[in-house]
C-alpha positions as CSV (number, residue, x, y, z in Angstrom):
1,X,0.0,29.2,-47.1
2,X,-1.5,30.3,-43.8
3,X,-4.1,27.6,-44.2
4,X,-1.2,24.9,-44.4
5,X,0.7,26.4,-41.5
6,X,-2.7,26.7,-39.1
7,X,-3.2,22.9,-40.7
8,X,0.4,21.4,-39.3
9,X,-0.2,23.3,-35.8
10,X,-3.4,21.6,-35.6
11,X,-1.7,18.9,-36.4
12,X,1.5,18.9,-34.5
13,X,-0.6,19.8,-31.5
14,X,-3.0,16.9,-32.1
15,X,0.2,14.4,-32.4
16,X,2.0,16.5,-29.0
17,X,-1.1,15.6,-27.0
18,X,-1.4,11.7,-28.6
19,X,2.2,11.5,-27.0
20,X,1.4,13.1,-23.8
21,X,-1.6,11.5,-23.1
22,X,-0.2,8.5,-23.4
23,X,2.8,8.9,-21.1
24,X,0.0,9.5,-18.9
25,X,-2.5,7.2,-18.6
26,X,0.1,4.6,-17.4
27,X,1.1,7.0,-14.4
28,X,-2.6,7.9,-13.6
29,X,-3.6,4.2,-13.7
30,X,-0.5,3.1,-11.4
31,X,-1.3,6.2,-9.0
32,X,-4.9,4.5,-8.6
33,X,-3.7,0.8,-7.9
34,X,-1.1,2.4,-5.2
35,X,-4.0,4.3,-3.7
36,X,-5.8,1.4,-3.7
37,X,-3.4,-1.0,-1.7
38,X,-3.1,2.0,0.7
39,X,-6.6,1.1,1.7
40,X,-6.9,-1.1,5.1
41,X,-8.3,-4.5,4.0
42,X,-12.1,-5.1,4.9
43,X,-11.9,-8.3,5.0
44,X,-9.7,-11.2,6.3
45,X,-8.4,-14.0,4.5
46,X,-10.9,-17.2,4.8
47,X,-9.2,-20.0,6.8
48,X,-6.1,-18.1,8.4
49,X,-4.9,-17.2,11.9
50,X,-5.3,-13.8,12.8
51,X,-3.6,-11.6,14.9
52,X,-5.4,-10.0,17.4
53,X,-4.9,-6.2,18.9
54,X,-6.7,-7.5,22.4
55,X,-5.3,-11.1,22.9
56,X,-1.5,-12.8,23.0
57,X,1.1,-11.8,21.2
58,X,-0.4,-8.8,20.1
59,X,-1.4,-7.3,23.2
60,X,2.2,-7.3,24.6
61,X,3.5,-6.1,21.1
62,X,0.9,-3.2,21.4
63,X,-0.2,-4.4,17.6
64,X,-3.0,-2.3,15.9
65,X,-5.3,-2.8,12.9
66,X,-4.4,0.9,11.5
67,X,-0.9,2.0,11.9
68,X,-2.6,5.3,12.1
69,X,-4.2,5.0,15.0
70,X,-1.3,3.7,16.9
71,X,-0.7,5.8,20.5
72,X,2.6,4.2,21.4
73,X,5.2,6.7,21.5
74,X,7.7,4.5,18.8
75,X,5.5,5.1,16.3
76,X,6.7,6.8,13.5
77,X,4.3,8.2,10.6
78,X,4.8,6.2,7.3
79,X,5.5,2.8,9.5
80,X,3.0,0.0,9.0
81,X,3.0,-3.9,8.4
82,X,3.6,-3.9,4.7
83,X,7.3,-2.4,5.2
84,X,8.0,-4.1,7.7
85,X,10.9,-6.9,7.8
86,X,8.5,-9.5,10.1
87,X,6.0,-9.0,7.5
88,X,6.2,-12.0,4.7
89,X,5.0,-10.6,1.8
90,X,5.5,-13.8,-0.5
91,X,2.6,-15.3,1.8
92,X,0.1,-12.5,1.1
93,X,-3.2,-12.9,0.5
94,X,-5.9,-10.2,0.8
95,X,-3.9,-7.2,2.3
96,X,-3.0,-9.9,5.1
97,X,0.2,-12.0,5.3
98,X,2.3,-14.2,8.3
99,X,3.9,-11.8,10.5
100,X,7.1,-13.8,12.1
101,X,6.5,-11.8,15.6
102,X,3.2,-12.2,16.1
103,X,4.0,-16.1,15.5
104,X,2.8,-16.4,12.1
105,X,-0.3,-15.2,12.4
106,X,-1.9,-13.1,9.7
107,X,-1.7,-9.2,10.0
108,X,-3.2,-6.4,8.3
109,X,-0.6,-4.3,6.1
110,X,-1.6,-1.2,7.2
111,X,-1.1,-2.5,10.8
112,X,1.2,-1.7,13.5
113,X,3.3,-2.7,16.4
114,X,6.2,-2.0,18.3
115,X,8.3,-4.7,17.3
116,X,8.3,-3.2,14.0
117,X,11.3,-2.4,12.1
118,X,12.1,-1.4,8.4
119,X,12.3,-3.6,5.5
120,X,15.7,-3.2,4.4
């Protein structure tokens, strides 16, 4: 009887980790795609008009590459490009997309500036 009952722990345990590991592996894998699209972009989008930190529009709007980096004093930690509401997501392409203040011009997501203003 004791061999049955250490048999069906085994085996409950066995089934209680089946289920556990599988709720998460989904969660670990998303946590690694979000990390991921945390990361600055490396490289720009072939054939698009960037903005630029040290020419036009982006001088005057004090716009920088990594949000992080950002001196001016509205800066708030958490604030980039990506959730902004002048960034157009639908036209993204390579952590880059059209940013409506910088006149369409491609910005990085993890950029900055201080027309920025939350996504609602």
């Amino acid at each position: 009887m004791d061999d049955e009952l250490s048999k069906n722990l085994t085996r409950r345990s066995f089934f209680q980790m089946a289920v556990a590991t599988l709720a998460i592996v989904p969660l670990a894998l998303k946590s690694g795609s979000l990390l991921a699209a945390d990361a600055c972009p490396a490289k720009a989008p072939a054939g698009k008009a960037l903005g630029s930190p040290t020419e036009g529009m982006g001088k005057g709007l004090e716009y920088v590459l990594d949000a992080k980096t950002s001196k001016n004093a509205k800066y708030k930690a958490g604030a980039n490009c990506g959730n902004c509401k002048f960034y157009n997501t639908a036209k993204a392409d390579s952590g880059h997309a059209p940013c409506t203040m910088m006149g369409m011009k491609y910005v990085t997501h993890c950029g900055w500036c201080k027309s920025y203003a939350v996504k609602a």
